[in-house]
N, CA and C atoms as a LAMMPS dump frame, in Angstrom:
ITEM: TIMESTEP
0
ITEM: NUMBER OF ATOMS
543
ITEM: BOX BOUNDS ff ff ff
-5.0000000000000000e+02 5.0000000000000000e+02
-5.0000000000000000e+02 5.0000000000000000e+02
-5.0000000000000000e+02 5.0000000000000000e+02
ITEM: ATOMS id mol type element x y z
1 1 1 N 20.269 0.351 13.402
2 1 2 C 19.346 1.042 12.519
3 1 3 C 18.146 0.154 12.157
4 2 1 N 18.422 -1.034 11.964
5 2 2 C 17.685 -2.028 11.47
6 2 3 C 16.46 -1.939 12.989
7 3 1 N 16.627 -1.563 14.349
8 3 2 C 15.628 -1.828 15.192
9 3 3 C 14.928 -0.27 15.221
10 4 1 N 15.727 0.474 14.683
11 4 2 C 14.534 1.834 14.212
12 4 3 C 14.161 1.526 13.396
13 5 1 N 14.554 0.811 12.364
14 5 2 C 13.417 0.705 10.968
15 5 3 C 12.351 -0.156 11.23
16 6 1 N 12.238 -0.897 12.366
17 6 2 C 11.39 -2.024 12.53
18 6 3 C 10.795 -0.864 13.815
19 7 1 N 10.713 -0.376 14.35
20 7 2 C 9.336 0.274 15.074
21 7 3 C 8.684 1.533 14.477
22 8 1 N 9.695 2.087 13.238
23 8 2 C 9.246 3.275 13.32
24 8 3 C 8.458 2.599 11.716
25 9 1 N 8.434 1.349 10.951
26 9 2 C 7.243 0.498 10.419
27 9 3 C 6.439 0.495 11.026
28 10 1 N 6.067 0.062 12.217
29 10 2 C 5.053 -0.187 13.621
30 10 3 C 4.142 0.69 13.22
31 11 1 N 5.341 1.807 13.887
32 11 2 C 4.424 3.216 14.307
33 11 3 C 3.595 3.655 13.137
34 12 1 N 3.935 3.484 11.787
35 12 2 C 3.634 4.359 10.767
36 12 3 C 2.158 2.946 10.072
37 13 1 N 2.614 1.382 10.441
38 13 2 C 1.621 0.765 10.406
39 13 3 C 0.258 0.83 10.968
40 14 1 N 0.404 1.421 12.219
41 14 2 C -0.479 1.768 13.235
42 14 3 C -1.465 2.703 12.833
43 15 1 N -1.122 3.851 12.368
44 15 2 C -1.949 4.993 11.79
45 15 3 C -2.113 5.149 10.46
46 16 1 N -1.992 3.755 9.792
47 16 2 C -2.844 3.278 8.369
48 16 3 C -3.847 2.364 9.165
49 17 1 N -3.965 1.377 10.398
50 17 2 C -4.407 0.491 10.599
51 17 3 C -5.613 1.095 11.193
52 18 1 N -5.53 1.953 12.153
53 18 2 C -6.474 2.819 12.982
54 18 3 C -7.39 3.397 11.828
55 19 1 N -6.91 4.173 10.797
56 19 2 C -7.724 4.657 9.952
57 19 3 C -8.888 3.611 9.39
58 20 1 N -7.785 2.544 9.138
59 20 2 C -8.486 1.495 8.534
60 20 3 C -9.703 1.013 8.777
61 21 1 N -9.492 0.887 10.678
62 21 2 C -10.743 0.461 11.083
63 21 3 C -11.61 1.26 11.543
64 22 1 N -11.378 2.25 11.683
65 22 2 C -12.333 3.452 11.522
66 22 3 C -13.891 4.214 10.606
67 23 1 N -12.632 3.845 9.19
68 23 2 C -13.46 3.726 7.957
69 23 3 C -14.163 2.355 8.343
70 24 1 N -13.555 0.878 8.458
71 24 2 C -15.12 0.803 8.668
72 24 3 C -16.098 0.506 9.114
73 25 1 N -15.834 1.169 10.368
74 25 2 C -16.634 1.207 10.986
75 25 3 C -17.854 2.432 10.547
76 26 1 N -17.465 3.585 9.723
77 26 2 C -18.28 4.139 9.012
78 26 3 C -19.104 3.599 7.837
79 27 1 N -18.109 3.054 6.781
80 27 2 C -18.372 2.404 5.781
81 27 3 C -18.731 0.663 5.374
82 28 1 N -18.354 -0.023 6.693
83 28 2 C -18.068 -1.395 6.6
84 28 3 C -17.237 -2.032 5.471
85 29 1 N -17.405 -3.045 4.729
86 29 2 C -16.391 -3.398 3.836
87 29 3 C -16.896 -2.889 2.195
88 30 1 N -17.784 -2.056 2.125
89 30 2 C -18.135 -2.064 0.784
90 30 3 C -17.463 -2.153 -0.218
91 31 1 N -16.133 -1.747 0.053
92 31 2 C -15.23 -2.61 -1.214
93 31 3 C -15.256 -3.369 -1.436
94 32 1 N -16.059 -4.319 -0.729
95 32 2 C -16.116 -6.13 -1.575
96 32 3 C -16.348 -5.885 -2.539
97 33 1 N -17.241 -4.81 -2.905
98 33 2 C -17.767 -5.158 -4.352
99 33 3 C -16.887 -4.324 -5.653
100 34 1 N -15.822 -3.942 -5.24
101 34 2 C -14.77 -3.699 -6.208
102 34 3 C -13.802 -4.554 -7.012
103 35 1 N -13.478 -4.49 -8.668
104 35 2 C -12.468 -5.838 -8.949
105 35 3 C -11.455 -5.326 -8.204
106 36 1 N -10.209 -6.013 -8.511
107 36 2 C -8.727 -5.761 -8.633
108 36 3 C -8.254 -4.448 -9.448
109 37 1 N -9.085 -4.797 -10.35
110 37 2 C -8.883 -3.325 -11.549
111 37 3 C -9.134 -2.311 -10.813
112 38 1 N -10.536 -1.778 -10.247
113 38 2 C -10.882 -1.007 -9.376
114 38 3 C -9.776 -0.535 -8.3
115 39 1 N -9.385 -1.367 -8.065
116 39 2 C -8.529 -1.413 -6.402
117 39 3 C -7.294 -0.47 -6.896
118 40 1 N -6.63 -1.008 -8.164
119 40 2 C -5.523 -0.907 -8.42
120 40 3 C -5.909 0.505 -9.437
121 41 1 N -6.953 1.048 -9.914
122 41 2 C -7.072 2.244 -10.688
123 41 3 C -7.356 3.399 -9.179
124 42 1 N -7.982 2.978 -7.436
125 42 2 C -8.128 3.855 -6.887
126 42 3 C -6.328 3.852 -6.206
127 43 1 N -5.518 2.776 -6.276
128 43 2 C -3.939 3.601 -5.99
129 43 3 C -3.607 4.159 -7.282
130 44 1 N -3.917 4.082 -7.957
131 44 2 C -3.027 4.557 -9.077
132 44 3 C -3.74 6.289 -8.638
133 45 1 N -4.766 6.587 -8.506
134 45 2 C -5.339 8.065 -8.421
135 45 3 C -4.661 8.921 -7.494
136 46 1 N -4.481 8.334 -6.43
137 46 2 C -3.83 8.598 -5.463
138 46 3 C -2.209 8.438 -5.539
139 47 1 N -1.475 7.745 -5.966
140 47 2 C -0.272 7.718 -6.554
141 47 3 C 0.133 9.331 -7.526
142 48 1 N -0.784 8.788 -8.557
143 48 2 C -1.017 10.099 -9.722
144 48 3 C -0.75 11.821 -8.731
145 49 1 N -1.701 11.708 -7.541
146 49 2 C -1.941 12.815 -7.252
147 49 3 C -0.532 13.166 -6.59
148 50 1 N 0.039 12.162 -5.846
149 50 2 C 1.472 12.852 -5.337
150 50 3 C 2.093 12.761 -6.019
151 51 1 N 2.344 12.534 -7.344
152 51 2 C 3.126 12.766 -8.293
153 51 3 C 2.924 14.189 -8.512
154 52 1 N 1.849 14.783 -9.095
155 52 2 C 1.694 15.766 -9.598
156 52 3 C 1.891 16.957 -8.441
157 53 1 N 1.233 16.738 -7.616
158 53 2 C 2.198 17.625 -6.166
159 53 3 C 3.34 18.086 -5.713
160 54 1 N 4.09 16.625 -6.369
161 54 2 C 5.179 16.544 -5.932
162 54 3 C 6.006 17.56 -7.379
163 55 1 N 5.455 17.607 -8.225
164 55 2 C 5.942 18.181 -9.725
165 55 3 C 5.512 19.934 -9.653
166 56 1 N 4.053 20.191 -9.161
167 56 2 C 3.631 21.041 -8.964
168 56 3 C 3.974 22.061 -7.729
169 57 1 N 4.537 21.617 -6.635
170 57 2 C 4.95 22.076 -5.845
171 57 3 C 3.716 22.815 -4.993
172 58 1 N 2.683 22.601 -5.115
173 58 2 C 1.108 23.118 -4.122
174 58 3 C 0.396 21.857 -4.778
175 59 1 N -0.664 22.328 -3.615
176 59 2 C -2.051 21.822 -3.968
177 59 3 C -3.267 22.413 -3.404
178 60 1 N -4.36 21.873 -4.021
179 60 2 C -5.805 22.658 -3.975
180 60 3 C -6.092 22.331 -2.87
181 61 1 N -6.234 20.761 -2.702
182 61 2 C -7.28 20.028 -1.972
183 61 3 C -6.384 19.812 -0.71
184 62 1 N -7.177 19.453 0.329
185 62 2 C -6.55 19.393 1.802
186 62 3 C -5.748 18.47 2.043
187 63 1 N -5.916 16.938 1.403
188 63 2 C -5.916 16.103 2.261
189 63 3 C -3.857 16.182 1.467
190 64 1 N -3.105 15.581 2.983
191 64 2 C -1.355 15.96 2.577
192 64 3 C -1.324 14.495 2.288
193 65 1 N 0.207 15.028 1.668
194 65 2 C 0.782 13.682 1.337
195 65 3 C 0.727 12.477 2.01
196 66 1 N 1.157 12.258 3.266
197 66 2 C 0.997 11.271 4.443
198 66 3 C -0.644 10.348 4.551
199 67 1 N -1.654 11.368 4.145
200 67 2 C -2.866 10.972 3.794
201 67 3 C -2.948 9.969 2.568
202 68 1 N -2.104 10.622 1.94
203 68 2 C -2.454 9.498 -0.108
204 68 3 C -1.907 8.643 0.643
205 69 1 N -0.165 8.728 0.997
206 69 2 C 0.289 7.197 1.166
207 69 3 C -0.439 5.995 2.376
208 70 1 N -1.232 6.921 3.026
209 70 2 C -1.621 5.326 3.987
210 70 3 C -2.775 5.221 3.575
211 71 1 N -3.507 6.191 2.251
212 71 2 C -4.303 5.661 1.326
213 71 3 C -3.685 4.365 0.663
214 72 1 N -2.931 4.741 0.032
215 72 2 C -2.089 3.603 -0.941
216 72 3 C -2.049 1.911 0.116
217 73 1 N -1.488 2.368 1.455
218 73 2 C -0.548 1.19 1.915
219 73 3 C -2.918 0.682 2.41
220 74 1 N -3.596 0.811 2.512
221 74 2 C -4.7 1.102 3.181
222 74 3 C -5.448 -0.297 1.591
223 75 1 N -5.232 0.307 0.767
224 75 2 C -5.951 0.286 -0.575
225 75 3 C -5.123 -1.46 -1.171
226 76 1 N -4.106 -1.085 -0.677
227 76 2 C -3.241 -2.383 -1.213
228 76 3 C -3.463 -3.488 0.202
229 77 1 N -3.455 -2.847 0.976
230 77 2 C -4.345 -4.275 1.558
231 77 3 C -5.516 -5.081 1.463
232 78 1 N -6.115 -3.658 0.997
233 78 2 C -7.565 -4.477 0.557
234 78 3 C -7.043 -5.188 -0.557
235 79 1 N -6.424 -4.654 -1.431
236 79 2 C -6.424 -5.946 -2.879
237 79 3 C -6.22 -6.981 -2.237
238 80 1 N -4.79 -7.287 -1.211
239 80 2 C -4.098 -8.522 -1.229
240 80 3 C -5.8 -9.077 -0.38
241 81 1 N -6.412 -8.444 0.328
242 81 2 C -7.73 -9.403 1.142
243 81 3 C -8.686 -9.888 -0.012
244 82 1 N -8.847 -8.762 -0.871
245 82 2 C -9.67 -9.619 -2.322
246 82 3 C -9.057 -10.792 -2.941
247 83 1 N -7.827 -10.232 -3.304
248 83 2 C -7.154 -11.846 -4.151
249 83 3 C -7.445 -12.974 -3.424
250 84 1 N -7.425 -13.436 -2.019
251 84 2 C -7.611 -13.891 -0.986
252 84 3 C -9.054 -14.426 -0.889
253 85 1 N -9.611 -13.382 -1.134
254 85 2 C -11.321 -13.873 -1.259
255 85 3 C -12.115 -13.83 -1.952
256 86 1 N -11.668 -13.911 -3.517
257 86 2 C -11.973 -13.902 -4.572
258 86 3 C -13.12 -14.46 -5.284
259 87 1 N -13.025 -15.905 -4.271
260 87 2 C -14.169 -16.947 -4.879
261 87 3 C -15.434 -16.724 -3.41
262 88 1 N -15.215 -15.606 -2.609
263 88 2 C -15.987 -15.888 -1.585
264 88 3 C -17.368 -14.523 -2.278
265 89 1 N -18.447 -14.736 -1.841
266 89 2 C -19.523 -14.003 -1.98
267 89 3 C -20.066 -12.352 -0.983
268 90 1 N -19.416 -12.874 -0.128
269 90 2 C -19.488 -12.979 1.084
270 90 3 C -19.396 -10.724 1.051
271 91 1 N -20.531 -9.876 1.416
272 91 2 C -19.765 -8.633 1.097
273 91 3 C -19.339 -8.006 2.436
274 92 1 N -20.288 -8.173 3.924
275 92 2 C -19.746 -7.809 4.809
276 92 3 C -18.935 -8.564 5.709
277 93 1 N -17.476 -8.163 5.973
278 93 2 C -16.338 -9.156 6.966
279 93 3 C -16.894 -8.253 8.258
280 94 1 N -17.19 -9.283 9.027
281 94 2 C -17.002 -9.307 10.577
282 94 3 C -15.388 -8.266 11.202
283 95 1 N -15.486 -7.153 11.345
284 95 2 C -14.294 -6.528 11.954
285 95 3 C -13.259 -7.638 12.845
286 96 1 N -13.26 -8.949 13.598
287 96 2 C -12.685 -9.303 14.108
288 96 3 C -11.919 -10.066 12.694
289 97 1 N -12.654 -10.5 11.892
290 97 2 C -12.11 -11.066 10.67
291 97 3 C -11.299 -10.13 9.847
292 98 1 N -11.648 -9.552 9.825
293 98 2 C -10.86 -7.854 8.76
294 98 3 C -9.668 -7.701 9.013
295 99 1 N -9.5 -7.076 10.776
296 99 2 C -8.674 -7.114 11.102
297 99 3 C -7.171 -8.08 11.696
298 100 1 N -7.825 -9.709 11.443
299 100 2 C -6.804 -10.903 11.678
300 100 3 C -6.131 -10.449 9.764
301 101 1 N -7.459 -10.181 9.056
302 101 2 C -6.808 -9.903 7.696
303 101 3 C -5.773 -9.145 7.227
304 102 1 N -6.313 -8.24 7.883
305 102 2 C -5.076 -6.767 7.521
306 102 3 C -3.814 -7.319 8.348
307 103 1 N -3.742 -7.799 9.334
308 103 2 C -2.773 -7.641 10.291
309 103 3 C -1.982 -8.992 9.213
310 104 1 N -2.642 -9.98 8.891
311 104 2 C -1.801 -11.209 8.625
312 104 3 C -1.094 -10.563 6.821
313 105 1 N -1.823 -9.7 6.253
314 105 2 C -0.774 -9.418 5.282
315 105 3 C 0.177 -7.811 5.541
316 106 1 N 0.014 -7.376 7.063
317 106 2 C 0.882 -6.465 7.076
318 106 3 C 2.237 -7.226 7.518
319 107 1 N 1.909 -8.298 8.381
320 107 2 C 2.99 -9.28 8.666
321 107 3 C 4.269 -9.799 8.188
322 108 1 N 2.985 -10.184 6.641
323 108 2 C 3.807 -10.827 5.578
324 108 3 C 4.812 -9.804 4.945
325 109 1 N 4.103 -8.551 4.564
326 109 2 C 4.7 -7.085 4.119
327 109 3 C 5.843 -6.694 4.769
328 110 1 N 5.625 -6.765 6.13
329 110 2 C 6.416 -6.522 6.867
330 110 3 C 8.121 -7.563 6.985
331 111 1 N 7.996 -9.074 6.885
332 111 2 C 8.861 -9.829 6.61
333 111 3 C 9.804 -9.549 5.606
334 112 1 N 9.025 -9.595 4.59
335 112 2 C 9.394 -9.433 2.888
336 112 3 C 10.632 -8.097 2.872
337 113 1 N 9.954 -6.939 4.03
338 113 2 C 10.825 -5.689 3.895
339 113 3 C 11.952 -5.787 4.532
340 114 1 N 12.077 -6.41 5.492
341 114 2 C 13.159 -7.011 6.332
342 114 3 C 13.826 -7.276 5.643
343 115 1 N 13.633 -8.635 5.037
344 115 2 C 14.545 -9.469 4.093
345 115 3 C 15.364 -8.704 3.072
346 116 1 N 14.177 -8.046 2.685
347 116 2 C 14.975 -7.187 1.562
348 116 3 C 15.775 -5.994 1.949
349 117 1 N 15.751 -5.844 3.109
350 117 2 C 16.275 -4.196 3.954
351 117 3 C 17.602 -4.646 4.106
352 118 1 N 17.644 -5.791 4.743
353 118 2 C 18.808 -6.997 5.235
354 118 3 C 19.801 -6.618 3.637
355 119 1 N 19.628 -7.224 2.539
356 119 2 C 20.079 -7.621 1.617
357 119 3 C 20.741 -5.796 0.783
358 120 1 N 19.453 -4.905 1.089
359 120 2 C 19.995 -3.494 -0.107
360 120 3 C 20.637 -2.715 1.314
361 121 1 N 20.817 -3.271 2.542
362 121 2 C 21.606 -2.345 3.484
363 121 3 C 20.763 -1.328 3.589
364 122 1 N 19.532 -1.008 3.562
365 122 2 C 18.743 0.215 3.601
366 122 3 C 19.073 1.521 3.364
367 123 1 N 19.307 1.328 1.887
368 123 2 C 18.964 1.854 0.508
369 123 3 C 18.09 3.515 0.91
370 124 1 N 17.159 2.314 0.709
371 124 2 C 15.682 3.596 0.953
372 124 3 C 16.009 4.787 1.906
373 125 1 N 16.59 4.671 2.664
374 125 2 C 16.718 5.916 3.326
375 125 3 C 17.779 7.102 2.839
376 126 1 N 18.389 6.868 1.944
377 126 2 C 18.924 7.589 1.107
378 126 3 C 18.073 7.756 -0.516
379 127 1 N 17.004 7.64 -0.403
380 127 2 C 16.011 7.52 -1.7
381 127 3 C 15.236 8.667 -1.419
382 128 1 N 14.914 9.33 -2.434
383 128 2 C 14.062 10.981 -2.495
384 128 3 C 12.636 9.678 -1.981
385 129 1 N 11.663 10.587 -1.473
386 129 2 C 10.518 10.689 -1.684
387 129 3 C 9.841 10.356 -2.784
388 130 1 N 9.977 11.774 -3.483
389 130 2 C 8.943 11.343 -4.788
390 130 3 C 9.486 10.018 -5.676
391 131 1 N 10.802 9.364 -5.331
392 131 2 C 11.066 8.117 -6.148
393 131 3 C 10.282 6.647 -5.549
394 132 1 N 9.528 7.205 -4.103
395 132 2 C 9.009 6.3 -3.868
396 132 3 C 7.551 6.412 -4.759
397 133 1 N 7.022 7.304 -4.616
398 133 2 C 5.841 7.786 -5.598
399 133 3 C 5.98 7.037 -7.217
400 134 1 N 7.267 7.156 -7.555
401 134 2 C 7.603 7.189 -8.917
402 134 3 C 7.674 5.398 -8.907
403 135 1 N 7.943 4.35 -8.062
404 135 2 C 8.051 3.471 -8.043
405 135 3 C 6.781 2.61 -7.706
406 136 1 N 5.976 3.377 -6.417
407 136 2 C 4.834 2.785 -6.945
408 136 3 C 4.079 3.082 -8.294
409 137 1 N 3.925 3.885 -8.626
410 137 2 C 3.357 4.081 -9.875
411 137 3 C 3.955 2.762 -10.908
412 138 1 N 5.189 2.758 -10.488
413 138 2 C 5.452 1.792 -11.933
414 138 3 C 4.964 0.583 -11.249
415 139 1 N 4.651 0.037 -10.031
416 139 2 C 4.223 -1.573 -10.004
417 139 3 C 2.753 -1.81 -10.272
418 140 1 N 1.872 -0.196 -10.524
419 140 2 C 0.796 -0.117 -10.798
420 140 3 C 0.658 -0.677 -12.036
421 141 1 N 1.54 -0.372 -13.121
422 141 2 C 1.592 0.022 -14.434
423 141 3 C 1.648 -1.651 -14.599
424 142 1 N 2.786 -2.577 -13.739
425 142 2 C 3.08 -3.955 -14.239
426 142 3 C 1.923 -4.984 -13.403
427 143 1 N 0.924 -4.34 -12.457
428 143 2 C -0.197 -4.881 -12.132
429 143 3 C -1.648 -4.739 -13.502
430 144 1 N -1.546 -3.364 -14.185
431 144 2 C -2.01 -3.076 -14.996
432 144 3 C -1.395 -4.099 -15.817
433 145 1 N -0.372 -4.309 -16.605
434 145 2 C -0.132 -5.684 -17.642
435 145 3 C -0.848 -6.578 -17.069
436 146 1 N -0.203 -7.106 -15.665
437 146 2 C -0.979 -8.223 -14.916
438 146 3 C -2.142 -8.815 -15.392
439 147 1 N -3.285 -7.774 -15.317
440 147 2 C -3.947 -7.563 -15.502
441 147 3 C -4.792 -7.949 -16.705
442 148 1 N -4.01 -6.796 -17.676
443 148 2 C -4.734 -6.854 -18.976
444 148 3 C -4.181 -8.275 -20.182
445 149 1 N -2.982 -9.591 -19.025
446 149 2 C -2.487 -10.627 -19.161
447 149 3 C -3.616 -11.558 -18.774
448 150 1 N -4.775 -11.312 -17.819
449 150 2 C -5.772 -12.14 -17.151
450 150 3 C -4.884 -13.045 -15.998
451 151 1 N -3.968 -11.946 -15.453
452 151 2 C -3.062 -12.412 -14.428
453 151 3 C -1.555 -13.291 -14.8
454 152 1 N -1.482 -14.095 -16.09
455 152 2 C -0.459 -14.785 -16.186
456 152 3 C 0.63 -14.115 -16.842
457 153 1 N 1.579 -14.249 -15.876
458 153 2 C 3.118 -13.771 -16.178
459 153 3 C 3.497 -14.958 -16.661
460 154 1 N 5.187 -15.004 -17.522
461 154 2 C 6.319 -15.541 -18.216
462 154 3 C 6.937 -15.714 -16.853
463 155 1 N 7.639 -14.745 -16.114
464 155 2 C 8.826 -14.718 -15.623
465 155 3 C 8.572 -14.154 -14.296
466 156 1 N 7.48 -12.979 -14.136
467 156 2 C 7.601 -12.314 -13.638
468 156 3 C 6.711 -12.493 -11.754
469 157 1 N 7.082 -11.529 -10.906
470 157 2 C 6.076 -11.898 -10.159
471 157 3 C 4.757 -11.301 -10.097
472 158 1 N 4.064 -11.719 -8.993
473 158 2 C 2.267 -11.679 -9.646
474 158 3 C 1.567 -10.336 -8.582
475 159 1 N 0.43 -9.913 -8.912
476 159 2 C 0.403 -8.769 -8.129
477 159 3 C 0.025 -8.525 -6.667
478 160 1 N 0.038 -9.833 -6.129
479 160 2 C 0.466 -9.789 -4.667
480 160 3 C 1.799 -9.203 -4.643
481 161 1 N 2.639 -9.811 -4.969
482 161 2 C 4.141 -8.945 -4.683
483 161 3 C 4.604 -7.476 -5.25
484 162 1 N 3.237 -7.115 -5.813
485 162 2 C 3.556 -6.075 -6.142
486 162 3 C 3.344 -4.968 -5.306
487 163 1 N 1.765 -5.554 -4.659
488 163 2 C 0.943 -4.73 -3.904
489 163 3 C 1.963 -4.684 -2.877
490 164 1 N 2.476 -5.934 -2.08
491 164 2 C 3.522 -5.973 -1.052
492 164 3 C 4.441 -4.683 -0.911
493 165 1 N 5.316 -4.519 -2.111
494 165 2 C 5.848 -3.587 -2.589
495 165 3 C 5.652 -1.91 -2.498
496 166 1 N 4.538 -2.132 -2.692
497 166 2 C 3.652 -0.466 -2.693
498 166 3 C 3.328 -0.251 -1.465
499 167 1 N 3.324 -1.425 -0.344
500 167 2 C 3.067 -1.265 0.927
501 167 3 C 4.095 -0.513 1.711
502 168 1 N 5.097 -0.926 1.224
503 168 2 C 6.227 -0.864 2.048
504 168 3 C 6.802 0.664 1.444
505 169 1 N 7.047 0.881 0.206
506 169 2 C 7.199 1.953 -0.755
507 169 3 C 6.646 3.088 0.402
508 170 1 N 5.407 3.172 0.275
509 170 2 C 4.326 3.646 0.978
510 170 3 C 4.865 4.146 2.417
511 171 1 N 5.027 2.8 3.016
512 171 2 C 5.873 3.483 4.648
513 171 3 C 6.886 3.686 4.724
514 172 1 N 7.846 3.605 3.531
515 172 2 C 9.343 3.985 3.588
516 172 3 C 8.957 5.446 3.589
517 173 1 N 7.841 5.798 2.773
518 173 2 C 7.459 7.688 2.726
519 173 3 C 6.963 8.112 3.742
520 174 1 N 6.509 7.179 4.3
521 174 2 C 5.914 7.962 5.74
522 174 3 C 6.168 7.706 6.95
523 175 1 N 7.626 7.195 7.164
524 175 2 C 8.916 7.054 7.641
525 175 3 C 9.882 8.62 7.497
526 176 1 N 10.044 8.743 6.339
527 176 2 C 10.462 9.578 5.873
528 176 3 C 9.909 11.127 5.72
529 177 1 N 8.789 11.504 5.53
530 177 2 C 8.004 12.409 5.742
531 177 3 C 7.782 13.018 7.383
532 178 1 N 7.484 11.799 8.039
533 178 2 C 7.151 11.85 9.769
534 178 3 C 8.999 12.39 10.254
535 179 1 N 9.635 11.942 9.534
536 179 2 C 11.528 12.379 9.721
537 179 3 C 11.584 14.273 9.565
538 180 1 N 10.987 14.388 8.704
539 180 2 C 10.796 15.825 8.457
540 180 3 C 10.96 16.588 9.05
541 181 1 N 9.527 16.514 9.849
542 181 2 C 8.725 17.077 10.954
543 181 3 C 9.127 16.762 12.254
């Protein structure tokens, strides 16, 4: 099971990554000029919205669920590339640079889920959907403390590992969603 959970990550990495570079190739990086706050209030919108979907049972607007989450897993990479380049000025990345970027913290994302897949026996696949929704939302909420802490935790970890988290959250749903269908 563990070598389906590791391609069918791939697969579902792949068509956040494609989007990725797509956008920007439309848009280039103009999120440089977003904080962390920013980053982390546009998942939370998108979080919010499959919540309420998921509560509401329709929706207005087109774009489906599978869309928010590789919004989310899309959005949380950019944070972890800001935290990363925080002190740099710098607003347009060179696409060959972007993409060593994205790829080196889907990597890391990707490890982290292992480890932890290894350890809860993979859990998650017996986990609703919307509890993945419901869980990112809450690492939003403890990036939000993070945050309104000026980053320093007591105990806790910091919002790289959170974002990590929401990454994976993210493709456990669209793992699961793509299972559906």
């Amino acid at each position: 099971m563990i070598n389906q959970t590791s391609s069918q990550y791939d697969s579902a990495i792949t068509k956040c990554r494609n989007i990725f570079i797509k956008k920007n190739k439309d848009y280039g990086t103009s999120w440089r000029v977003m904080r962390l706050s920013s980053i982390t209030d546009q998942i939370f919108i998108k979080a919010q919205r499959l919540k309420t979907i998921e509560l509401k049972g329709e929706q207005k607007i087109g774009d489906d669920e599978i869309s928010e989450y590789i919004g989310i897993v899309n959005y949380c990479v950019i944070g972890l590339i800001q935290l990363e380049l925080k002190e740099s000025t710098e607003m347009e990345l060179q696409t060959e640079l972007l993409t060593t970027l994205y790829d080196k913290y889907i990597l890391l994302t990707k490890s982290l889920m292992e480890e932890k897949n290894h350890d809860y026996g993979e859990a998650w696949r017996d986990m609703r959907v919307s509890t993945f929704t419901d869980m990112i939302l809450m690492r939003l909420l403890r990036i939000k403390q993070i945050e309104d802490s000026h980053g320093k935790t007591i105990m806790s970890e910091g919002v790289d590992a959170n974002l990590q988290d929401m990454i994976n959250y993210s493709v456990f749903a669209l793992i699961r969603l793509a299972e559906k269908n």
